[in-house]
N, C-alpha and C positions, 0 to 999 in steps of 0.2 A: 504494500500500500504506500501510495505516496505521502509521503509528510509535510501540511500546509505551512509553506516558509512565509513570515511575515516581512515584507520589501515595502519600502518607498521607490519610488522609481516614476522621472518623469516622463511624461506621454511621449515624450520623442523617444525613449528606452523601448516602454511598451509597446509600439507599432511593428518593432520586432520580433515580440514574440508574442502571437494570440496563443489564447487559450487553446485546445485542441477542438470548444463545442465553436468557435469564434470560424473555424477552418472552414474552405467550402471543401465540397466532394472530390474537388481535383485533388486539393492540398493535404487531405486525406489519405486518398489513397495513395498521391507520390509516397508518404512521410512511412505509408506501408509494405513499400515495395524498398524503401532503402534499408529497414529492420529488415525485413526478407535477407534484404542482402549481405547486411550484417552479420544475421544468421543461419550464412553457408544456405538458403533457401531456394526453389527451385523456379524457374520461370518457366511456365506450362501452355501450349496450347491445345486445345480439343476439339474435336472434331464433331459434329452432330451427325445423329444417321435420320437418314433423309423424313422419317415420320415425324420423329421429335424436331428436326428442321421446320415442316412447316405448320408443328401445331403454334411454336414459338410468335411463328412469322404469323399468326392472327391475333396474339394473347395482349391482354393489355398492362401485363404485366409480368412480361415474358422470364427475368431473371429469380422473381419469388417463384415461379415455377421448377429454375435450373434449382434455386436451392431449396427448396423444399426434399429436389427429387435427391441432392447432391449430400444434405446432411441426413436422410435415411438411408443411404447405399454406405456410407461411412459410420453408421451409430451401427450398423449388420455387422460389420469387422471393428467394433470399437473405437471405430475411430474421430469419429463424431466432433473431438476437441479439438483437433485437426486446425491449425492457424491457415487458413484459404482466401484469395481472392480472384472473384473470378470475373469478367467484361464480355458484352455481350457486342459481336463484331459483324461486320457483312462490307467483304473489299464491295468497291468498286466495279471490278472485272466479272467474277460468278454470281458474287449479290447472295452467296449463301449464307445464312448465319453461323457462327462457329466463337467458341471461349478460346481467351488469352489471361491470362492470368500469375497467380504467385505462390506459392507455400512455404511451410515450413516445418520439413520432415519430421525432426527432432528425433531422429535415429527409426522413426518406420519404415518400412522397406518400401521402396518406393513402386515396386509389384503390386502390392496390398491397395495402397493409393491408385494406382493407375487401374486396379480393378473396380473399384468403388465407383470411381469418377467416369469410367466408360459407361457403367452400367447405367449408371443416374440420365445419362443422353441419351442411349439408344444405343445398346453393344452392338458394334458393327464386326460382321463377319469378315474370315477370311483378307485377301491380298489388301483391301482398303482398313479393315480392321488394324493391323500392321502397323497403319501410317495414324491411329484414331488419336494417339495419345502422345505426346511428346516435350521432354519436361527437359532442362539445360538447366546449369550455374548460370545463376543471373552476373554481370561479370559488369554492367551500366545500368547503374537502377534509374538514375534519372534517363538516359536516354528509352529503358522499356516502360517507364512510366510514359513517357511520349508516344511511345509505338504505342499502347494500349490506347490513346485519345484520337490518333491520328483518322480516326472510320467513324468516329462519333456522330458526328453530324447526317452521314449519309447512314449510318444504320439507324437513327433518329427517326427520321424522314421515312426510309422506306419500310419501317416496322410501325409506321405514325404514331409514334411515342409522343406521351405530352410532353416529358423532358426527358433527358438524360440521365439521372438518373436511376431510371428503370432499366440501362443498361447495365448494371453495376450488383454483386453479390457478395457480402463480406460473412465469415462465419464471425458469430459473436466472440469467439476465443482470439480472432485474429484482430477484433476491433481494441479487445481488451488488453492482450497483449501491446498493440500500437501506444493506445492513449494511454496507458500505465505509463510508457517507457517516455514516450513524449512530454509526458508534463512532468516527469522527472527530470527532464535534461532539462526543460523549461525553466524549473525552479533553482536548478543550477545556473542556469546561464541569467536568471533575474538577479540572483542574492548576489554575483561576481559584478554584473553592471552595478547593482546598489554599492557595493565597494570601491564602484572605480568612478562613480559621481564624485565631483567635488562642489562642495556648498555652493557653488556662483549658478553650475549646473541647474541646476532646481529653482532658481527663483524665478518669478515673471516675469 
């Protein structure tokens, strides 16, 4: 648990560093994929098989769906606590929908995972089954924080989402982890600014 540090600190300080509830959903999930990366985490993409593709492509709220189906295929192998995030994408070029996303194994085998996670989309057989699931060292978090936004707009649009979003699925372990870690470094980096104010600083 974090421990509420008591700071003065003036607004030009503060601008610095929002709270984590102050964050929009970009600045979230970036600050998610860089713990990811911090810890040794994986950067995944996934594939949908073509039913679950287009129940998606009518739903109005296509990713409570992924994770509905994503944390009961992971509570089946215990795994349920699982720190996940997942984004809901459609290039340009096929216009199919398909997940990009981030985890954070913490010594699970990453089989275990990839079987959960296929199954929750639509387990695809065979020679296309092969290519369904595919996880990396994240090795640039902020640049796959990028890649993950870059189809935003146009999966928006062509899934007529009211916002954005509805692209987007965090498991609750992953958000807790995040903002635990976050407003701890938070309260570090206030109380060292509150130290290195000096009185003239602060006045109006």
């Amino acid at each position: 648990m974090t421990k509420t540090m008591n700071v003065e600190i003036s607004p030009k300080h503060s601008l610095s560093f929002s709270p984590w509830s102050k964050l929009t959903k970009t600045e979230k999930n970036r600050e998610i994929v860089r713990l990811a990366h911090q810890n040794r985490g994986r950067a995944v993409t996934l594939n949908l098989s073509p039913d679950f593709a287009n129940y998606l492509m009518g739903n109005e709220a296509p990713m409570r769906q992924v994770g509905k189906r994503t944390h009961a295929e992971l509570k089946k192998l215990d795994l349920h606590r699982l720190p996940i995030l997942l984004v809901l994408e459609a290039t340009k070029g096929d216009r199919r929908p398909h997940l990009h996303g981030a985890f954070i194994a913490n010594g699970v085998p990453e089989q275990a995972i990839q079987k959960a996670m296929r199954r929750a989309v639509g387990y695809v057989p065979g020679r296309s089954g092969s290519r369904q699931f595919f996880a990396k060292e994240i090795f640039a978090p902020d640049g796959w924080s990028n890649y993950l936004l870059k189809d935003k707009g146009f999966t928006q649009k062509l899934l007529s989402l009211a916002d954005d979003r509805r692209l987007w699925w965090v498991s609750h372990s992953m958000t807790r982890l995040v903002r635990d870690h976050y407003e701890a470094v938070r309260a570090r980096k206030l109380q060292a600014a509150n130290n290195n104010i000096s009185p003239a600083s602060t006045g109006s």
